[in-house]
N, C-alpha and C positions, 0 to 999 in steps of 0.2 A: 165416579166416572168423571176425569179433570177434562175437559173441553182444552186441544189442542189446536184449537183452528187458528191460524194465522190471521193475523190484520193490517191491513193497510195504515201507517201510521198517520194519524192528525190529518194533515191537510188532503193526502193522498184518498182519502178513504172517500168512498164515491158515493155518492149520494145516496142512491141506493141503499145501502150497506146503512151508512149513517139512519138514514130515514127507518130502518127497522129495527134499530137500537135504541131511536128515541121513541117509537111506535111501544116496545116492551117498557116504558118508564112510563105511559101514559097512563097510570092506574096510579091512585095516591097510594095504596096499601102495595102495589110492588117497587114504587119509589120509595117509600119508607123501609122497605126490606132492604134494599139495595143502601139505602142510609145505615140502617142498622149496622149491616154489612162493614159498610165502608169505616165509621165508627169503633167499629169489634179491634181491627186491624186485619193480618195478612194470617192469621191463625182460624179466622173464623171464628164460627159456634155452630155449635150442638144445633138440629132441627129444635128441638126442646129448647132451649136456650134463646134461641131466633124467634121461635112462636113468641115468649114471653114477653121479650123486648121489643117485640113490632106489634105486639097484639092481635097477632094469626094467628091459629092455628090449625090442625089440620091438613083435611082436606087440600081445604081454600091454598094458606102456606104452599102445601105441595105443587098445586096450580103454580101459584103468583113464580116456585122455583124454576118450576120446567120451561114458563116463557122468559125469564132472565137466563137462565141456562143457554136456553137455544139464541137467545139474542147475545151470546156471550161473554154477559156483565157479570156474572157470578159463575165460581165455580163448584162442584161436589166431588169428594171423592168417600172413600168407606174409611173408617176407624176404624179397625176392629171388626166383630162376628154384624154388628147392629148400628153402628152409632154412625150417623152420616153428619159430615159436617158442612157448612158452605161460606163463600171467602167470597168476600169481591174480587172480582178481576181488575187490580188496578191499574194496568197497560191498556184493557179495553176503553175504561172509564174516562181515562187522561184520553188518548183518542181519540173520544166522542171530543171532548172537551177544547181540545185541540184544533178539532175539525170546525168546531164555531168560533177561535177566537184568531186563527190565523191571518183573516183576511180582516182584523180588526181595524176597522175606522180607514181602509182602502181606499176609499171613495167619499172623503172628506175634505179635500183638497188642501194632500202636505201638512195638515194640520198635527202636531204630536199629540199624541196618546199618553195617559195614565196608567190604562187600565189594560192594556193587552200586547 
């Protein structure tokens, strides 16, 4: 099931929106997925593959997907009869990413920046 939902890029993305994309990272074991993830590359892994490398599995894994799913940092679609795989969403990820670094060092008075 690939998550088609559109987003508001970086700076646009509204707070809202943002605040429950960082809300789904708030867990160390589904930020570590979403590491895993990001890590794998743009191919993903195997549920199987994922559990081993993040040290989930399961259940729990299945959990930690469905809310990165629905906050839509990762996505799933089916291999095959069986084999589900999952991929970060890397246009979400940058995004979020985005969203915090836009307004970097705004309100430091003209000062330049390094870092953003």
């Amino acid at each position: 099931m690939k998550q088609d939902s559109p987003i508001a890029s970086g700076p646009d993305m509204a707070l809202e929106i943002a605040a429950s994309k960082f809300s789904a990272l708030g867990s160390e074991q589904r930020l570590n997925v979403l590491r895993v993830l990001v890590r794998s590359g743009p191919g993903g892994l195997s549920i199987g593959a994922l559990g081993k490398r993040a040290g989930v599995t399961g259940s729990t894994l299945t959990h930690h997907l469905k809310i990165l799913a629905a906050a839509g940092l990762v996505t799933q679609e089916r291999d095959g009869r069986s084999i589900i795989c999952a991929a970060a969403a890397y246009d979400e990820v940058r995004a979020l990413s985005e969203f915090l670094l836009t307004h970097c060092c705004a309100d430091c008075g003209g000062k330049e920046s390094d870092h953003g």
